[in-house]
DSSP file (Angstrom, degrees, kcal/mol; ACC not computed):
  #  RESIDUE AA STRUCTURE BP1 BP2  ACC     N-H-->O    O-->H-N    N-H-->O    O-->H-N    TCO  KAPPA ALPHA  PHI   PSI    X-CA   Y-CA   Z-CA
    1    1 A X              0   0    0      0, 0.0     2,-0.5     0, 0.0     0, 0.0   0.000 360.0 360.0 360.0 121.8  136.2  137.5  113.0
    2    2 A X        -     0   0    0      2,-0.0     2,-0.6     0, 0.0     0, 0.0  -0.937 360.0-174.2-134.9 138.9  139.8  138.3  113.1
    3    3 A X        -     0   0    0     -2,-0.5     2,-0.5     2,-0.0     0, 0.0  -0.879  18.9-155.3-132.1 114.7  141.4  140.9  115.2
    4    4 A X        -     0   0    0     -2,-0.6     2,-0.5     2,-0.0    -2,-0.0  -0.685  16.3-163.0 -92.0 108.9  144.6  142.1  115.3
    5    5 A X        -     0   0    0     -2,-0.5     3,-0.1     1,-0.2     4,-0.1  -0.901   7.0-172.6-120.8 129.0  145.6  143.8  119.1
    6    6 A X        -     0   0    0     -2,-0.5     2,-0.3     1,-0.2    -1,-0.2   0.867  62.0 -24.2 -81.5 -58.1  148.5  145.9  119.1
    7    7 A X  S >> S-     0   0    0      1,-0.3     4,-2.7     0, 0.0     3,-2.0  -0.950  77.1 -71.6-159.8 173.8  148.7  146.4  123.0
    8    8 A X  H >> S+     0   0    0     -2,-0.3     3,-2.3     1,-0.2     4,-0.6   0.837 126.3  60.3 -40.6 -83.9  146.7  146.5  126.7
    9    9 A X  H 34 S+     0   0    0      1,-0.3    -1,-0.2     2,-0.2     4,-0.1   0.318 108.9  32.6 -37.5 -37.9  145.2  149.7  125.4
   10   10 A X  H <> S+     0   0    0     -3,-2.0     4,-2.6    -2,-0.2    -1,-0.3   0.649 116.0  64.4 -85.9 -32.4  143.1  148.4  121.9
   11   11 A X  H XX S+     0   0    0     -4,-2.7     4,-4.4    -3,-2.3     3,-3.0   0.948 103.9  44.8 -56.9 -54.1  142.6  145.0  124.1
   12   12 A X  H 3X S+     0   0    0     -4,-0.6     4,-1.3     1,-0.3    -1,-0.2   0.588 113.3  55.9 -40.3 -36.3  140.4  147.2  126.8
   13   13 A X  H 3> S+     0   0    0     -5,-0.2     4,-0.9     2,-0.2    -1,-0.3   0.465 101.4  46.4 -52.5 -28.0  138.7  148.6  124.0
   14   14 A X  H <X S+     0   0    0     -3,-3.0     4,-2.3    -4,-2.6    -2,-0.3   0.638 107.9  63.4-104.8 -32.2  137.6  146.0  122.5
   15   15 A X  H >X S+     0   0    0     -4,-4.4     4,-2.3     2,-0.2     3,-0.7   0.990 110.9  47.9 -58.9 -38.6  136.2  144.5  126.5
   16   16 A X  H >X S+     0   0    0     -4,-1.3     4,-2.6     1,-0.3     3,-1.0   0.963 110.1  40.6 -72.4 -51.4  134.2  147.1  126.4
   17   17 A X  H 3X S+     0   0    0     -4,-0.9     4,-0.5     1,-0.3    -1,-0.3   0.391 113.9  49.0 -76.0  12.4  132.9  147.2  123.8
   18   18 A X  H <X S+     0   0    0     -4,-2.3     4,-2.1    -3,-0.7    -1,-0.3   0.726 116.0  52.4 -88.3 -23.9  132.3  143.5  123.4
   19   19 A X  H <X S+     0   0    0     -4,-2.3     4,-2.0    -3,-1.0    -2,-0.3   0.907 107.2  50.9 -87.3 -34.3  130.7  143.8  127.3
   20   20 A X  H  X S+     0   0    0     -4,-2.6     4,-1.7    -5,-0.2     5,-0.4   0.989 111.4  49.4 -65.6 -48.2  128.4  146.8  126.2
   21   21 A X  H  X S+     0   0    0     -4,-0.5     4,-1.0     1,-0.2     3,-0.2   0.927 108.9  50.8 -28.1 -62.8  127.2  144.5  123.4
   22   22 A X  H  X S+     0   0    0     -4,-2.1     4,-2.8     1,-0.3     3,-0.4   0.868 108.0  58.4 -26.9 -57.2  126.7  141.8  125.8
   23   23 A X  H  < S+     0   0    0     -4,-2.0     4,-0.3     1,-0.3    -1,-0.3   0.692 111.2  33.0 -48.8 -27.3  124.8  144.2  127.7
   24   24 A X  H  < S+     0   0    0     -4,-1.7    -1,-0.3    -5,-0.2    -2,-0.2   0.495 114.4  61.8-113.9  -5.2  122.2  145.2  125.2
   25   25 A X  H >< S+     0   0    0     -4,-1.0     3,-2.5    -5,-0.4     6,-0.3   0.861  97.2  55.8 -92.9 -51.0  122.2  141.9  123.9
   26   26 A X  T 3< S+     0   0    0     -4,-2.8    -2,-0.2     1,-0.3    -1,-0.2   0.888 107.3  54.0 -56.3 -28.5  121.1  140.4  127.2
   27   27 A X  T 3  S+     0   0    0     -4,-0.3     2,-0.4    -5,-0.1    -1,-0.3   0.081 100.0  63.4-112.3  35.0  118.2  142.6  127.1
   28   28 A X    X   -     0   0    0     -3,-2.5     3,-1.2     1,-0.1    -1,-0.1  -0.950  61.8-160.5-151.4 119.9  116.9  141.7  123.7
   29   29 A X  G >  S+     0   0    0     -2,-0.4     3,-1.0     1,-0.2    -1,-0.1   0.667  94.8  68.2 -73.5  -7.6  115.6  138.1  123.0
   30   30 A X  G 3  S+     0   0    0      1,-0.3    -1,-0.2     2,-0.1     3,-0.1   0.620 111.8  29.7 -93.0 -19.8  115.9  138.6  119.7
   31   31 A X  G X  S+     0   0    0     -3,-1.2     3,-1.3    -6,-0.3     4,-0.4  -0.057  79.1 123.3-121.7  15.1  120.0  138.7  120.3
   32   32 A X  T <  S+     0   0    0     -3,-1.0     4,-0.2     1,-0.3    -2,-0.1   0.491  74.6  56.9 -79.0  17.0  120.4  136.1  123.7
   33   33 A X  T 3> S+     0   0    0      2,-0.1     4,-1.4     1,-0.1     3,-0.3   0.492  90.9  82.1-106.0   9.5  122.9  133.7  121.9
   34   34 A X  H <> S+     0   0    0     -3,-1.3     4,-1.2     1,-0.2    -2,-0.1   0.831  79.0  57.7 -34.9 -62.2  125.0  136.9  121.4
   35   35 A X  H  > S+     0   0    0     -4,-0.4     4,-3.0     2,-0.3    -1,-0.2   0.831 104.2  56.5 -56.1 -53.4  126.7  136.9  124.7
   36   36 A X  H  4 S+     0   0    0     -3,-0.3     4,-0.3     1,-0.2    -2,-0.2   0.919 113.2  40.2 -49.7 -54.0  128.3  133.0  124.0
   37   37 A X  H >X S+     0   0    0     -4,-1.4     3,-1.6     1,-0.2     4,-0.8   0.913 111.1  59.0 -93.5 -45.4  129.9  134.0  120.8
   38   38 A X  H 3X S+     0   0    0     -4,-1.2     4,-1.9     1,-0.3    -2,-0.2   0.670 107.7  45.1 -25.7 -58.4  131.0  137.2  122.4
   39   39 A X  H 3X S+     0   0    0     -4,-3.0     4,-0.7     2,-0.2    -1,-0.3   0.408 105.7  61.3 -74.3  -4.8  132.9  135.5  125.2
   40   40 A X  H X> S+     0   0    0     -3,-1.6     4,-1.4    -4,-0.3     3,-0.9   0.931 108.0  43.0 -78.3 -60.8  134.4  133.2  122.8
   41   41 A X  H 3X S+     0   0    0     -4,-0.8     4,-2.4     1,-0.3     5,-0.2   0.745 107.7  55.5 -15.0 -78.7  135.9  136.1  121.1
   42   42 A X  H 3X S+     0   0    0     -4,-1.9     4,-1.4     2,-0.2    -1,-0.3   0.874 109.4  55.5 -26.7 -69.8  137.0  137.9  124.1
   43   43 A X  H XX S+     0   0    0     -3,-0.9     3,-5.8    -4,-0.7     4,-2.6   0.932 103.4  47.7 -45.4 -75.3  138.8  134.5  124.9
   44   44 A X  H 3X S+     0   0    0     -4,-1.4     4,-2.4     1,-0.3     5,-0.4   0.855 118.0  45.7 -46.3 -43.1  140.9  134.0  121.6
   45   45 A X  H 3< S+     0   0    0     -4,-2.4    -1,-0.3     1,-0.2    -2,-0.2   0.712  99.5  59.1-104.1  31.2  142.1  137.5  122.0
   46   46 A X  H XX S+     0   0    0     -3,-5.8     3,-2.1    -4,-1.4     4,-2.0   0.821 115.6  46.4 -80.3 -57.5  142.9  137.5  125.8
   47   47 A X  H >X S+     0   0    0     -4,-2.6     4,-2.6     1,-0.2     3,-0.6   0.975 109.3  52.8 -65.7 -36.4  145.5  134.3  124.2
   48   48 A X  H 3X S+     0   0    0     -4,-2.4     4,-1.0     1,-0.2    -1,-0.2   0.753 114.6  40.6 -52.5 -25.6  146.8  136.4  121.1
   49   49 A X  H <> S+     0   0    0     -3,-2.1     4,-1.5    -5,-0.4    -1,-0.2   0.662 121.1  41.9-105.7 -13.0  147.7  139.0  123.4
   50   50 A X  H <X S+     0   0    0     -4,-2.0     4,-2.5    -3,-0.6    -2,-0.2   0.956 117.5  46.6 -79.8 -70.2  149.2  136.2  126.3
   51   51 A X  H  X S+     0   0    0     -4,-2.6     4,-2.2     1,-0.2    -3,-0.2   0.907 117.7  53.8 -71.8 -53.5  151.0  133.9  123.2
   52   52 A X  H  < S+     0   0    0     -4,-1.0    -1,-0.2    -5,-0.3     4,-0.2   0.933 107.0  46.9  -3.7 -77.5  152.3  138.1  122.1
   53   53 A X  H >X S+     0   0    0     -4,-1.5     4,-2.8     1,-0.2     3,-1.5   0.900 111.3  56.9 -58.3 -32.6  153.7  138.8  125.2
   54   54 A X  H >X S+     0   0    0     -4,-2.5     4,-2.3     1,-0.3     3,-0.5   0.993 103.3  44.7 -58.7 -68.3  155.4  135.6  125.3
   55   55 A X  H 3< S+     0   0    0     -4,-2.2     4,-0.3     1,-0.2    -1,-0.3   0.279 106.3  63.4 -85.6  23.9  157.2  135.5  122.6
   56   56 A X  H <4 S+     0   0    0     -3,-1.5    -1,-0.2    -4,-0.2    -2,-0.2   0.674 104.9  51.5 -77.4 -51.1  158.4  139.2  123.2
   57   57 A X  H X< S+     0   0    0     -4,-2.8     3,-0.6    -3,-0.5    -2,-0.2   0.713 103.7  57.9 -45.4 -38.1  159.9  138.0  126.2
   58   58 A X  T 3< S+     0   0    0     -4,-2.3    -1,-0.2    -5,-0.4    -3,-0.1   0.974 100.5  54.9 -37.7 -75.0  161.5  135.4  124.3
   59   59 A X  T 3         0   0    0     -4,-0.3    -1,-0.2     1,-0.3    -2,-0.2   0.303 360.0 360.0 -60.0  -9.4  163.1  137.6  122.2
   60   60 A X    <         0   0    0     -3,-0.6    -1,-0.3    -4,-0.0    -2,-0.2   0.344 360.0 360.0-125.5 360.0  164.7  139.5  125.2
């Protein structure tokens, strides 16, 4: 999966909707490893948008 997050605004968008996935996911066995790979996700682009900001700051 690769996702390209422009700013706070898309990033929030995309927590929700990876935590309503989560959500429905928890409550269907057919989907419980869902949630794992879901929060991996959520990670890499919580750093894409950290390693961003950085090197915006950089630049200024």
């Amino acid at each position: 999966m690769s996702v390209a997050v422009t700013d706070m605004g898309e990033f929030d968008k995309a927590t929700y909707n990876l935590n309503e996935l989560a959500t429905f996911a928890k409550s269907h066995s057919e989907f419980q490893d869902i949630p794992f790979y879901l929060s991996y996700h959520h990670a890499v682009i919580a750093r894409a948008i950290k390693y961003l900001n950085n090197q915006l700051v950089m630049k200024n």
